[in-house]
N, C-alpha and C positions, 0 to 999 in steps of 0.2 A: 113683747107686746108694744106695738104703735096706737097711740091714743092721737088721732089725727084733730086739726085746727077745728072741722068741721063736725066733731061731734059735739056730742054734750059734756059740761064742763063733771071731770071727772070724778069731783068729789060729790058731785050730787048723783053720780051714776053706779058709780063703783066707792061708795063711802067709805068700805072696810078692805081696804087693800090685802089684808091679811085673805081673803078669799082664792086667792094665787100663792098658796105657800109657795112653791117651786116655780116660784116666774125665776128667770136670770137674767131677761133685759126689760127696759121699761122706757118707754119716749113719750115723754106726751106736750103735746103741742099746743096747750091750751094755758091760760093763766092759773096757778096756783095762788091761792090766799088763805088757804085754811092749814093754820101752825095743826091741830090735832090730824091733819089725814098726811102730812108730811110723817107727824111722830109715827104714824101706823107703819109706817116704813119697815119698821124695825119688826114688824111679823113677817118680813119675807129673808129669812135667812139666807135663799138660794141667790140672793140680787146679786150679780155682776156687774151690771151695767145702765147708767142711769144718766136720761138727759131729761131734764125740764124746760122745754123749750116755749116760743110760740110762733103761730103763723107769720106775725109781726117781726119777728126776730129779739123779743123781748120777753122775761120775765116779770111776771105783776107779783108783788110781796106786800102784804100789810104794813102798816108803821114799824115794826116791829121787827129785827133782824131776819133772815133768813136761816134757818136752823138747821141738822138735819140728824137723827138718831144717831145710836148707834149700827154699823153698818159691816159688819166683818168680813163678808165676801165683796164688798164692791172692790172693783178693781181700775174702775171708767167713772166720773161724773163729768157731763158739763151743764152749766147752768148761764142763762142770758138774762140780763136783768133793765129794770128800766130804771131811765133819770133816779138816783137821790136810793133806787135801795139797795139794801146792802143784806151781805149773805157773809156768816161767821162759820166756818167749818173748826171746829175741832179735829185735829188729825189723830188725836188719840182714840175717837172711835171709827175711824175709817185706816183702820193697822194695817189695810193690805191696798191702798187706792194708791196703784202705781201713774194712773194720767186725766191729768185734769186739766179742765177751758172752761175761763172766766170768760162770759163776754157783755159788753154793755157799756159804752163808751163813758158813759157818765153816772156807772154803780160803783160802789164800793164792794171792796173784800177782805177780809181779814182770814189768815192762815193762823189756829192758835192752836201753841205748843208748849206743852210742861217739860219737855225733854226733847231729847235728840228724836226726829221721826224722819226715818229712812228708809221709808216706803214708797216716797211719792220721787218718781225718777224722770217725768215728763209733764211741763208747767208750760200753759199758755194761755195767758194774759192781755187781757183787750181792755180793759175796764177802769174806769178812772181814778181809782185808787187802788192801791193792793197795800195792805199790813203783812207784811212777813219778816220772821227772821232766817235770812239764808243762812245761816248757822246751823241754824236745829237740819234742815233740811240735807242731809247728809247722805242720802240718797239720789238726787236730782244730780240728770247727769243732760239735761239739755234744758232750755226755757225758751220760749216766746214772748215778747214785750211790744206793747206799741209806745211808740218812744212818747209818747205823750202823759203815761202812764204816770202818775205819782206814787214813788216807790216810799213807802214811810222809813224802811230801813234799809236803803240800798245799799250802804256802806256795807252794813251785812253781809254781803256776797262775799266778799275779800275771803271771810272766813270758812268758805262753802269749799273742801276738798273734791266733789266729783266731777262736780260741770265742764263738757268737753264743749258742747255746741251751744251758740248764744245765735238769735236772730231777734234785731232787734229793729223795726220798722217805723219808718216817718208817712205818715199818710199822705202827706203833703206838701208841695215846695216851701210852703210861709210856715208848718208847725215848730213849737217853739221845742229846740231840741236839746236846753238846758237838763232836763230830767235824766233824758240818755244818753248825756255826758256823764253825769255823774255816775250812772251805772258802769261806764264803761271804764271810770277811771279806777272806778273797785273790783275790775275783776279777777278772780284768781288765776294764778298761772296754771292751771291746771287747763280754761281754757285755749281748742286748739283749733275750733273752728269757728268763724262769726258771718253771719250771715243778715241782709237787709239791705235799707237806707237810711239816709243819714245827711242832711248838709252840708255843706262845706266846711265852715265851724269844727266839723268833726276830725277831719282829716288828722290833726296833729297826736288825736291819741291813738289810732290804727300804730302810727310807726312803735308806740311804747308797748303795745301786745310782746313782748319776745317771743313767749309759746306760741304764737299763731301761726297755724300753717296750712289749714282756707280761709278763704276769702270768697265771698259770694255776695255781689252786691246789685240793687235795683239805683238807676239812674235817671235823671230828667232836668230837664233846665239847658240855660246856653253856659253857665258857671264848667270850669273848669271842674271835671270827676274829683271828687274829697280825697283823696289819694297821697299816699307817700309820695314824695318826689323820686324820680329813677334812681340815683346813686344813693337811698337811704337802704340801712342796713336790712330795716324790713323785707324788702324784694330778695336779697340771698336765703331767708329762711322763710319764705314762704313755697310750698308746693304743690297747689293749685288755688286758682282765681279765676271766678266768671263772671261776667256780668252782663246786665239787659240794660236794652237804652230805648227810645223813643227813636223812629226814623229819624225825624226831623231833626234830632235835636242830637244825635250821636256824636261822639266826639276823635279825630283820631287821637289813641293811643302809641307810645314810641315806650313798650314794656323790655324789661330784660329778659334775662332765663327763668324761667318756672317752668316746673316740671308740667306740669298740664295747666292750659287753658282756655277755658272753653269762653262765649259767645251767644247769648241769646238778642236778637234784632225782635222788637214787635211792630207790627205794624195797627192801625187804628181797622181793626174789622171786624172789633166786639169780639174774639177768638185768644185761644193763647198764642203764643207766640212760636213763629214759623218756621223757626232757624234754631239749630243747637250744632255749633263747630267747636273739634278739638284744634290747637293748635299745639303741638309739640315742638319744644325749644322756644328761641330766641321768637319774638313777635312784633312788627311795626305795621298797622292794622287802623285801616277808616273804613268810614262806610261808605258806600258806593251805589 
């Protein structure tokens, strides 16, 4: 069920959620503030799948953290939140929530855990804080980060055995990209693909990845791409690299062997971008 921007706000309409035993999905696009019609949650056994959204792109939440019952079938949340509130998930009662999206630039989140919970295998993160320990999270085998993110335990990650794919995003030429340093200097070797951008700043800890072996990066500016240098040991174990650039502002490349490399060029036409080339082997490559 889609509870759309434009109706009426849901808890004055549909008070007792429990009236859908058997829903399995639920969107609603309207503000939630009522902590008791959240608890009622927990009479729809069949839920699957749950976003609380709003037209705005924001979640409204009372003073008061953002809760959410016990949940045994969900398997999907995502939740968008505004300035200042914050949302506490317990993942002990969400035992089977294998992918979740915070979003809300300037909310908080907090992931709380008594134990190992190795349920949740797909993390993305927009929100301007997040509490986690990547430890317990023994399950998670990819995440999403905006590098602006403040990670309360990002050391934590070091200790996370699954995580294969890491994308980690700079919105902007000037963001300050302190935070997604630090993530990146903890990450486990288990990581083997990374994907985003990133400042130049960053460049030096790409070459300490050893596991890494994509590369998948967004670029902009007249700065030289955050890059290994050619003869660093990085480029021998790497086996595929792409990247997107801005017409204007592309830079030639002079790369060695990797096994695949692909290319995306965007141009400004409000569109995604137009161009996707592999290039196999050796590649020395501008734009034209």
């Amino acid at each position: 069920m889609v509870w759309g921007w434009s109706a009426p706000n849901i808890t004055h309409a549909l008070p007792v959620p429990a009236i859908f035993p058997n829903l399995r999905v639920l969107e609603v696009n309207r503000p939630v503030t009522d902590a008791a019609w959240l608890a009622g949650l927990s009479a729809l056994p069949c839920l699957e799948k749950l976003r609380l959204l709003e037209q705005s792109g924001l979640l409204k939440t009372a003073n008061a953290a953002l809760q959410l019952p016990m949940l045994s079938r969900l398997t999907f949340l995502e939740l968008e939140m505004l300035p200042r509130a914050l949302v506490q998930l317990q993942l002990a009662g969400l035992p089977v929530l294998a992918k979740l999206r915070l979003d809300g630039s300037l909310g908080k989140a907090a992931l709380l855990t008594s134990g190992p919970a190795a349920q949740l295998q797909r993390l993305v993160c927009r929100v301007g804080q997040l509490s986690a320990d990547f430890s317990a999270l023994q399950g998670l085998q990819s995440a999403y980060f905006d590098v602006s993110t403040q990670l309360d335990q990002a050391a934590s990650i070091a200790a996370a055995t699954a995580p294969t794919c890491l994308e980690l995003v700079c919105v902007g030429e000037h963001t300050d990209s302190r935070l997604g340093m630090d993530l990146l200097r903890n990450l486990p070797p288990s990581i083997r693909c990374l994907a985003g951008s990133w400042p130049q700043d960053v460049a030096p800890l790409l070459g300490a990845l050893t596991g890494l072996a994509g590369l998948s990066m967004h670029y902009w500016g007249p700065h030289p791409m955050p890059l290994p240098p050619v003869g660093a040991p990085f480029w021998a174990r790497l086996r595929a690299f792409s990247w997107a650039v801005e017409e204007d502002n592309g830079p030639n490349l002079n790369l060695p062997q990797v096994w695949q490399v692909a290319r995306w060029v965007m141009w400004h036409l409000g569109t995604a971008p137009l161009c996707f080339v592999f290039f196999p082997g050796p590649l020395t490559c501008g734009l034209v």
